[in-house]
SEPA-108700 format. One record per residue (C-alpha): x, y, z. Coordinates in steps of 0.2 Angstrom, whole numbers, padded with zeros to 4 digits, always signed. Example, Ala and Ser with C-alpha at 12.3 -4.5 7.8 and 13.67 -1.06 7.14 Angstrom:
<atoms>
+0062-0022+0039/+0068-0005+0036/
</atoms>
This chain:
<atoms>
+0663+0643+0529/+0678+0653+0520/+0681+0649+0505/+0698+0642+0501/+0712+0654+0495/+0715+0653+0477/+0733+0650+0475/+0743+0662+0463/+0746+0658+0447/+0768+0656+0443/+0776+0660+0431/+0787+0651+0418/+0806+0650+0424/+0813+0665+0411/+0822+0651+0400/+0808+0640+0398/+0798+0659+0391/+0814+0664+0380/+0814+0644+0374/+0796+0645+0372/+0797+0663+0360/+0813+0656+0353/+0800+0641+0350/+0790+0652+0340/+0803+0661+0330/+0809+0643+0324/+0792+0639+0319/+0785+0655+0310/+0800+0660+0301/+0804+0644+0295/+0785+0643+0287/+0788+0660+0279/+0806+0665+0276/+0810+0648+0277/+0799+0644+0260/+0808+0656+0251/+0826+0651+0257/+0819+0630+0251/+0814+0635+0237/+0830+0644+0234/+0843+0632+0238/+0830+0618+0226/+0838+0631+0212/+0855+0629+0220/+0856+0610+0221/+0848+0610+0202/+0862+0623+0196/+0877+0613+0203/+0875+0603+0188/+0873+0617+0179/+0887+0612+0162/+0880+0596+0163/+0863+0598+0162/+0867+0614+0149/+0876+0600+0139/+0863+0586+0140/+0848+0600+0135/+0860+0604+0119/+0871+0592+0112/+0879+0604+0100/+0889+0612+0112/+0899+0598+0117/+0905+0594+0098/+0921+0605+0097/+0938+0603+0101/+0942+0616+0113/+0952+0627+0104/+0954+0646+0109/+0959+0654+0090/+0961+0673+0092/+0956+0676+0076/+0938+0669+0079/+0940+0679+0096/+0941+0694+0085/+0929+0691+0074/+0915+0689+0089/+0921+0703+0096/+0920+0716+0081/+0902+0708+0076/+0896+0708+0096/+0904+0721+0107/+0893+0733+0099/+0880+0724+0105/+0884+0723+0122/+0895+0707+0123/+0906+0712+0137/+0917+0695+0141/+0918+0678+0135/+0924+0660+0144/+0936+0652+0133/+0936+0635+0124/+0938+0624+0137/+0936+0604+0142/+0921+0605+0152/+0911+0618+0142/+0922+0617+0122/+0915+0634+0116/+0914+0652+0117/+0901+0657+0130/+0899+0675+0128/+0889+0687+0143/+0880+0703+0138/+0874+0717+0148/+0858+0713+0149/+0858+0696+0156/+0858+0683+0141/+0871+0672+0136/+0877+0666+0118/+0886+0651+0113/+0898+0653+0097/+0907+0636+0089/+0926+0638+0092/+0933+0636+0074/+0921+0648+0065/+0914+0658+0077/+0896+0652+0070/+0881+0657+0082/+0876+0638+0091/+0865+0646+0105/+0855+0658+0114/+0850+0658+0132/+0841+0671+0143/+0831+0668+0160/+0815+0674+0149/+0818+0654+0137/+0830+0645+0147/+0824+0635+0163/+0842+0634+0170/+0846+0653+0166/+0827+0658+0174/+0833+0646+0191/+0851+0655+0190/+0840+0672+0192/+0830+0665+0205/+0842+0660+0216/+0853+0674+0215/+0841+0689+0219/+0823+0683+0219/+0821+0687+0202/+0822+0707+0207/+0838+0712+0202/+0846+0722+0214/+0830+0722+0226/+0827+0704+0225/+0848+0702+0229/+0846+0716+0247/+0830+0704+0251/+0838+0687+0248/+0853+0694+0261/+0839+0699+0273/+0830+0682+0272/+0847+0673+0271/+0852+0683+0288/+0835+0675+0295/+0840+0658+0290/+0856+0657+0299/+0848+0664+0312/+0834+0651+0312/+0847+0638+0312/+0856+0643+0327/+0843+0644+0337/+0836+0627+0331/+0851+0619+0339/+0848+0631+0354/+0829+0623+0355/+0839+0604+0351/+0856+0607+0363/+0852+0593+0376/+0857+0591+0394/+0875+0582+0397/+0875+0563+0392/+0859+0564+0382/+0869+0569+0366/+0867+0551+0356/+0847+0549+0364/+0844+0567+0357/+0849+0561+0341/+0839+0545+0340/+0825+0546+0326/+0810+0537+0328/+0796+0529+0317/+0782+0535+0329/+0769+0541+0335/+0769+0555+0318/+0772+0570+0331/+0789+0562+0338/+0793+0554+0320/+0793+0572+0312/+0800+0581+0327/+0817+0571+0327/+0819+0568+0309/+0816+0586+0307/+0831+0592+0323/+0842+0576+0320/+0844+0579+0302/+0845+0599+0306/+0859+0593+0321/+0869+0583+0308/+0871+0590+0294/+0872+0607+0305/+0891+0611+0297/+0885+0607+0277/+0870+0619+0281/+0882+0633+0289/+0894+0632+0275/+0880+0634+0262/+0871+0649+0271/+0886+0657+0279/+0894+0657+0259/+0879+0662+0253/+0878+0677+0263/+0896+0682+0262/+0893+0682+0243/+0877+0694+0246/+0888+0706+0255/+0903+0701+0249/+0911+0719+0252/+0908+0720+0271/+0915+0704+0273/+0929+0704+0262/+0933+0722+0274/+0930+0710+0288/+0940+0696+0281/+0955+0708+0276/+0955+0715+0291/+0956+0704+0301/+0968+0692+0294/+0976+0702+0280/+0975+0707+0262/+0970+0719+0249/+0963+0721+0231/+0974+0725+0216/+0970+0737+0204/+0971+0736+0187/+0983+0748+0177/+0974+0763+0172/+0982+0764+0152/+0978+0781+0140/+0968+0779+0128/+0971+0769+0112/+0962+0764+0095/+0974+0752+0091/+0969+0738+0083/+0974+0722+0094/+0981+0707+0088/+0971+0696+0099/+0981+0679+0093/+0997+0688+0101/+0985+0693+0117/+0981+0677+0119/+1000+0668+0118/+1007+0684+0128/+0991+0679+0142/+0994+0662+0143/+1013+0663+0147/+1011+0677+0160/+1007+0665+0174/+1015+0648+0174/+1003+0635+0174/+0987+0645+0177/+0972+0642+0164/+0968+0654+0152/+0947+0655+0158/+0938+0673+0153/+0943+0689+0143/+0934+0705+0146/+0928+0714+0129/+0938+0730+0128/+0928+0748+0125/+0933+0753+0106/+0947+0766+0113/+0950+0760+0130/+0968+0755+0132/+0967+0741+0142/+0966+0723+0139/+0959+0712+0153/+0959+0693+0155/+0956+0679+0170/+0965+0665+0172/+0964+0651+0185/+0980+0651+0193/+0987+0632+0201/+0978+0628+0215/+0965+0641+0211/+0947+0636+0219/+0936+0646+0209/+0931+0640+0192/+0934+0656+0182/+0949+0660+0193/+0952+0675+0202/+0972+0679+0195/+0971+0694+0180/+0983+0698+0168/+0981+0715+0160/+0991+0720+0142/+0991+0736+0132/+0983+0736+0114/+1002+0732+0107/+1001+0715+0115/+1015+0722+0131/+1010+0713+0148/+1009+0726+0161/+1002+0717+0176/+1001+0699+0180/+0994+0695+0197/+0992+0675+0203/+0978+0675+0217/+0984+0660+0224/+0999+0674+0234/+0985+0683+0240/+0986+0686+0260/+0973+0675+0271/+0961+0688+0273/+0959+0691+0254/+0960+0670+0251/+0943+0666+0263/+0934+0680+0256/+0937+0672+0238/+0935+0656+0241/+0914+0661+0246/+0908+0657+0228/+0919+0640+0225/+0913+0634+0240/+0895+0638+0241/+0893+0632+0222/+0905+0614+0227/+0917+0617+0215/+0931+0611+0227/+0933+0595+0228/+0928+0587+0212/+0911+0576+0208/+0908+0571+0224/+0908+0587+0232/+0896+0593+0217/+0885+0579+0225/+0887+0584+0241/+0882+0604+0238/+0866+0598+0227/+0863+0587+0246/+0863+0602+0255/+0851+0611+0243/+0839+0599+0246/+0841+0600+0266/+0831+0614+0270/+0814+0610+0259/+0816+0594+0269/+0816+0603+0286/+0803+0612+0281/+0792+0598+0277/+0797+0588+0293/+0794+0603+0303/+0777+0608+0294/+0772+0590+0298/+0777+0592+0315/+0767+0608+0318/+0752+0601+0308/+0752+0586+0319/+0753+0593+0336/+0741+0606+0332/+0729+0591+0326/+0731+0584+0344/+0726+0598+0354/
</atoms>
């Protein structure tokens, strides 16, 4: 008797084999490049309080009047620039002392009337500092910065093609977004792509901000060029040791541009000729401000540029860093950006669960 014919094995449909490695991706990277990017934004959602909880960890800082008296200003610079003290934030409301950076990393904290040392802080003794290194580059420097970009390209991918893997066929939007108690498989499998689905755009605008900030050149260049704008340079000024009367400085700086903060001063090079400041222009996003106004050593303004008259191009690429850290929109969108922080170690752990579960089953 013949035997009968054994019919041929069929293969998948090609989209069921690209959803089914596009399946995969989701699941690997997330369990690897997808740790590091969770424990990353943990840092981010942590830092957005970062005055706050600098305040809270020393008391000290927030007893002064903010008052920005170029004579102190002088003083820290004569006793500090020569150790590395390149720029200082002003007195201000939010934070009503000098905070002074230096080129190797640490920040110190002088009283506003006096000039008296209240504070130093580096990522090797400060918690907030070492979770500001971490979430910038890894904690590697310049390496640990190229590999965040890398893993940061990852995670966008990862989240488009999670709502590739979630898109649903037409009329089934609302039941695609329905989360359920159980069984645990389908518990974790909807809370894991609902939540993903959304809270898609805050996720986007955390990753995509983060990102252009990593390679902020190419997409400034991108930006520019697309929808216009440019880069001013500074005045280049000869060389000069005259002594500057940084009182005047200050007055001559804050009038330059109507109505704009006076927020950071760059510590000038013992002959360079040049003196630099930042100011938050109105209607400025970014907390420091990107408008600058530069004087000669005499006290004579020579450039004032407000940001705000930037073209498009220049205005999206610079509004990267206010956004990703939610300093637009007051409290509640400080709120909002520590929310999105915590997003992805929550889709992680929903879709570790997932994973663990269905393996469990088989």
């Amino acid at each position: 008797m013949d035997m009968p014919a054994t019919a041929p094995a069929t293969k998948a449909p090609p989209k069921r084999r690209v959803r089914a490695v596009l399946s995969w991706l989701h699941l690997w990277t997330g369990l690897t490049a997808g740790l590091v990017f969770a424990l990353a934004s943990l840092a981010g959602a942590v830092l957005v309080f970062h005055v706050d909880l600098l305040k809270l960890q020393h008391p000290q800082l927030a007893q002064h009047a903010p008052v920005a008296d170029g004579r102190v200003l002088a003083q820290l610079i004569e006793r500090w620039g020569p150790e590395g003290m390149r720029s200082l934030d002003l007195p201000r409301d939010e934070l009503p002392v000098w905070q002074a950076y230096f080129e190797d990393g640490h920040r110190q904290y002088f009283a506003p009337e006096d000039g008296a040392l209240l504070l130093y802080r580096s990522h090797h003794d400060d918690v907030l500092l070492w979770l500001h290194e971490w979430h910038v580059d890894l904690l590697g420097g310049k390496t640990g910065r190229d590999v965040w970009g890398v893993i940061g390209w990852i995670s966008l991918a990862m989240i488009l093609i999670g709502l590739y893997l979630w898109w649903p066929k037409s009329g089934r939007y609302l039941a695609q977004l329905k989360m359920h108690a159980g069984p645990p498989v389908r518990r974790w499998l909807t809370w894991h792509r609902s939540a993903g689905v959304i809270l898609l755009p805050l996720l986007l605008l955390a990753t995509v901000t983060g990102v252009g900030m990593v390679y902020s050149k190419g997409f400034q260049k991108a930006l520019t060029g697309a929808f216009g704008g440019k880069n001013v340079k500074a005045p280049e000024l000869p060389a000069s040791t005259t002594a500057i009367d940084w009182t005047r400085a200050i007055a001559q700086a804050r009038v330059a541009i109507p109505q704009a903060r006076l927020a950071r001063v760059s510590v000038p090079d013992p002959d360079e000729g040049a003196v630099s400041f930042r100011l938050q222009a109105h209607g400025e996003w970014h907390p420091v401000g990107r408008s600058t106004v530069v004087l000669s050593r005499e006290g004579r303004v020579v450039q004032a540029f407000d940001a705000t008259t930037h073209q498009l191009g220049m205005r999206m690429s610079q509004a990267f860093y206010p956004l990703h850290v939610g300093a637009v929109g007051g409290t509640a969108m400080k709120w909002i950006t520590a929310f999105i922080g915590l997003l992805p170690m929550f889709l992680l752990a929903t879709g570790f669960l997932f994973w663990r579960r269905r393996r469990g089953k088989r």
